[in-house]
C-alpha positions as CSV (number, residue, x, y, z in Angstrom):
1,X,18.1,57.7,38.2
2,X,16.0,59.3,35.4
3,X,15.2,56.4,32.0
4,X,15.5,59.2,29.1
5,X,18.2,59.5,27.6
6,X,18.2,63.0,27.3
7,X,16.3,65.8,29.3
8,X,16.2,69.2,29.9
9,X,16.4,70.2,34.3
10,X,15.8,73.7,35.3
11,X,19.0,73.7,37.7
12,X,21.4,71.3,35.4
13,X,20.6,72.7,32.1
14,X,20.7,70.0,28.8
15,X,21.6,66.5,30.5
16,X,22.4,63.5,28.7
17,X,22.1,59.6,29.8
18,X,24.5,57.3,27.5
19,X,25.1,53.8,28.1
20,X,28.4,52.8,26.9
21,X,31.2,49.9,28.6
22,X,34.0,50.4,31.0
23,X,37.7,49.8,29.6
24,X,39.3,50.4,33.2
25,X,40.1,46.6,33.4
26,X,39.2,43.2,31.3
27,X,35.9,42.7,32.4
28,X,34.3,45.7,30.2
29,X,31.1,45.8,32.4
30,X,28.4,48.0,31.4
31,X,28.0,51.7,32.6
32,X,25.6,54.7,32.3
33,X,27.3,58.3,31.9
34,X,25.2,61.3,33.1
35,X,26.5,64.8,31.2
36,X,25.6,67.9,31.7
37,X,26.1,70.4,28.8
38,X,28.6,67.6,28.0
39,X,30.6,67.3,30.5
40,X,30.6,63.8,32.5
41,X,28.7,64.5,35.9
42,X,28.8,61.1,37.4
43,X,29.3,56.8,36.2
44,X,27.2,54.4,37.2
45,X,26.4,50.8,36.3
46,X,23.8,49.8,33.6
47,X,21.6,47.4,35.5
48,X,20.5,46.4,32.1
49,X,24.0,44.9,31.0
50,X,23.9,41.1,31.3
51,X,27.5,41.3,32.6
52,X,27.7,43.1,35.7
53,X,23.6,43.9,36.3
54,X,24.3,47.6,37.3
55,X,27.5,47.0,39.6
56,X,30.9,48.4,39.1
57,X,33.9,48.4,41.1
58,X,35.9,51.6,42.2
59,X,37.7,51.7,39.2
60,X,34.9,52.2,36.7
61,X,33.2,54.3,39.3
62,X,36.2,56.6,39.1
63,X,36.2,56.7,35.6
């Protein structure tokens, strides 16, 4: 996974990283969002977040 925040990629266009938390259930654990031209490309955990250290269940993965 890329660190910036925000790059540009030749074959995905303007691509944005933003770390945000999960409301699927009570635990709000930690995510990262990849967009592409603003639209949500994939969720994944944020292994910075003290909570859950970059792991999240099916239903945050789902989004």
């Amino acid at each position: 996974m890329l660190d910036p925040t925000e790059y540009n990629d030749q074959d995905m266009g303007r691509v944005e990283v933003k770390n945000t938390t999960c409301y699927m259930c009570a635990c709000r654990c930690g995510i990262r969002v990849t967009l592409e031209e603003g639209k949500i490309r994939y969720i994944q955990g944020n292994p910075d977040h003290p909570l859950n250290k970059g792991v999240i269940c099916a239903k945050g993965s789902s989004g």
